[in-house]
C-alpha positions in Angstrom: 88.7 -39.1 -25.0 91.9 -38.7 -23.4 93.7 -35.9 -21.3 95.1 -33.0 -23.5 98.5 -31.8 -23.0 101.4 -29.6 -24.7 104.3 -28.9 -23.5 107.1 -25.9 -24.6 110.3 -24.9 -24.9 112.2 -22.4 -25.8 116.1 -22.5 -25.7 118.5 -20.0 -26.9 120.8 -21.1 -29.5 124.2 -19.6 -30.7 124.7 -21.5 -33.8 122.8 -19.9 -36.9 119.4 -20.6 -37.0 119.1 -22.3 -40.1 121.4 -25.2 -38.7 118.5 -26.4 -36.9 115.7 -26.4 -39.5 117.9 -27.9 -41.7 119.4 -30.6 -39.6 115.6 -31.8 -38.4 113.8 -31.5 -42.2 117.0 -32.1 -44.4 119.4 -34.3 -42.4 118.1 -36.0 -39.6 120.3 -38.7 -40.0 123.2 -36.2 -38.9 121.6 -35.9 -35.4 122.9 -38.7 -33.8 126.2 -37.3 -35.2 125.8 -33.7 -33.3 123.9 -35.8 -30.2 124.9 -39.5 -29.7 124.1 -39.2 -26.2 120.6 -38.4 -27.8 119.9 -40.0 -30.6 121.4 -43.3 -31.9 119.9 -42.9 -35.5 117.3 -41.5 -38.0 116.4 -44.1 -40.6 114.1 -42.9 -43.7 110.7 -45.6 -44.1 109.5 -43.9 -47.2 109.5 -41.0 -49.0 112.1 -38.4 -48.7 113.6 -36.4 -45.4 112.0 -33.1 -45.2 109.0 -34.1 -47.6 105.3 -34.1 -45.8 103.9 -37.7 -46.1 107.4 -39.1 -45.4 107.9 -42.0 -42.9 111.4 -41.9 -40.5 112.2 -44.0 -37.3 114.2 -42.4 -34.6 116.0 -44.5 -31.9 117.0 -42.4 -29.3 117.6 -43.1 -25.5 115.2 -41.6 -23.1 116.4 -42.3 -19.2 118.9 -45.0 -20.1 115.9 -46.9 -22.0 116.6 -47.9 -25.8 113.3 -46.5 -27.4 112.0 -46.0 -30.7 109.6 -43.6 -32.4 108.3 -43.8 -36.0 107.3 -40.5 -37.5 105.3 -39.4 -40.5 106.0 -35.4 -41.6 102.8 -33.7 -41.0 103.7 -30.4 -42.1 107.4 -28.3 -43.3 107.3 -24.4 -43.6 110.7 -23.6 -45.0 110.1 -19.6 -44.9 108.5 -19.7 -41.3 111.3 -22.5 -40.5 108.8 -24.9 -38.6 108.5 -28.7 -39.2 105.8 -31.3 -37.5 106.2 -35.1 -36.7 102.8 -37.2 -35.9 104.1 -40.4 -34.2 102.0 -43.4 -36.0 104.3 -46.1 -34.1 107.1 -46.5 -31.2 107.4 -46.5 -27.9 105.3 -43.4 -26.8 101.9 -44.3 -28.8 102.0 -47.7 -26.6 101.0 -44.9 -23.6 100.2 -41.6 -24.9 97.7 -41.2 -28.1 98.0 -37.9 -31.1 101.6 -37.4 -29.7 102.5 -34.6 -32.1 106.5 -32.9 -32.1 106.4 -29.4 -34.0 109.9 -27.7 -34.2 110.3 -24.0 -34.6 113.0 -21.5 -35.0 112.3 -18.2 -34.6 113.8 -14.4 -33.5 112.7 -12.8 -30.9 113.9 -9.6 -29.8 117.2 -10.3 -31.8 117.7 -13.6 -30.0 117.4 -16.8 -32.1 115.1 -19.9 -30.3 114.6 -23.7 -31.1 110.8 -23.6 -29.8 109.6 -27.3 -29.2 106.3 -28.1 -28.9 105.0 -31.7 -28.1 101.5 -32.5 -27.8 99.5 -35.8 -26.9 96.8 -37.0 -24.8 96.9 -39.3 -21.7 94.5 -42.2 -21.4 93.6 -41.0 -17.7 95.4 -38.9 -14.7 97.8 -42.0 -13.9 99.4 -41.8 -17.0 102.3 -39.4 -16.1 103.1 -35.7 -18.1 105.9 -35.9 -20.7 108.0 -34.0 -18.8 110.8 -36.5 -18.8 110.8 -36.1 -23.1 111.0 -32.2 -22.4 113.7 -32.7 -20.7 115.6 -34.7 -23.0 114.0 -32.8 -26.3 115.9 -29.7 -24.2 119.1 -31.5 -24.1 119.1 -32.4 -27.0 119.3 -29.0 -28.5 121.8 -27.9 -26.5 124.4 -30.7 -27.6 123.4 -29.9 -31.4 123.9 -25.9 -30.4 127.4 -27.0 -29.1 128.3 -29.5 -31.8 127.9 -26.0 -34.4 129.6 -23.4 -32.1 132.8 -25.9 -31.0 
């Protein structure tokens, strides 16, 4: 049995809120559009985009690496705006086992959030945190928030 982790975020967006639930369970293929720096491409496997069972690979660039990360949708709550992705192949289940990506918007106080949260498991304590994907799951956002506002 491996480590447990999750990791959050929470990052402030000015675009409306339904840009983001929309882009990551109806249009994923428009993310490499809104963040090329990002994401290179979201190709539907099988079913359809923002349908649970359905199969998409991301390629993306993490650190100047070229990666890939094939996704089944585990779960899509339209009215509570969350989706989840269960990695089943790619470049992080060669290190990390039950990575799971859950995306959430929500209002607080007034104040709309993208809230990320990734979970996994490390083989042992050499295996570094996924810090580095926090980081780039943060940017991310920020370039699609900015791709809606400008």
């Amino acid at each position: 049995m491996g480590l447990k982790s999750v990791l959050c975020a929470k990052i402030e967006m000015k675009a409306n809120k339904d840009v983001f639930h929309d882009a990551f369970t109806n249009k994923p293929h428009h993310v490499s559009t809104m963040s090329p720096l990002h994401v290179q491409g979201c190709e539907l496997l099988e079913g359809s985009f923002g349908t649970v069972g359905s199969k998409i690979c991301w390629t993306y660039t993490l650190e100047g690496a070229k990666k890939i990360s094939k996704q089944i949708i585990e779960a899509v709550d339209h009215e509570k705006k969350v989706i989840t992705f269960k990695e089943f192949e790619g470049d992080l289940v060669n290190k990390y086992d039950n990575f799971k990506a859950t995306l959430h918007i929500e209002t607080k106080d007034e104040i709309d959030l993208v809230s990320w949260t990734i979970e996994y498991e490390r083989p042992n304590e050499n295996v570094p945190e996924l810090v580095n994907l926090l980081d780039f799951i943060i940017g991310m956002t920020k370039a699609i928030d900015d791709h809606h506002v400008n």
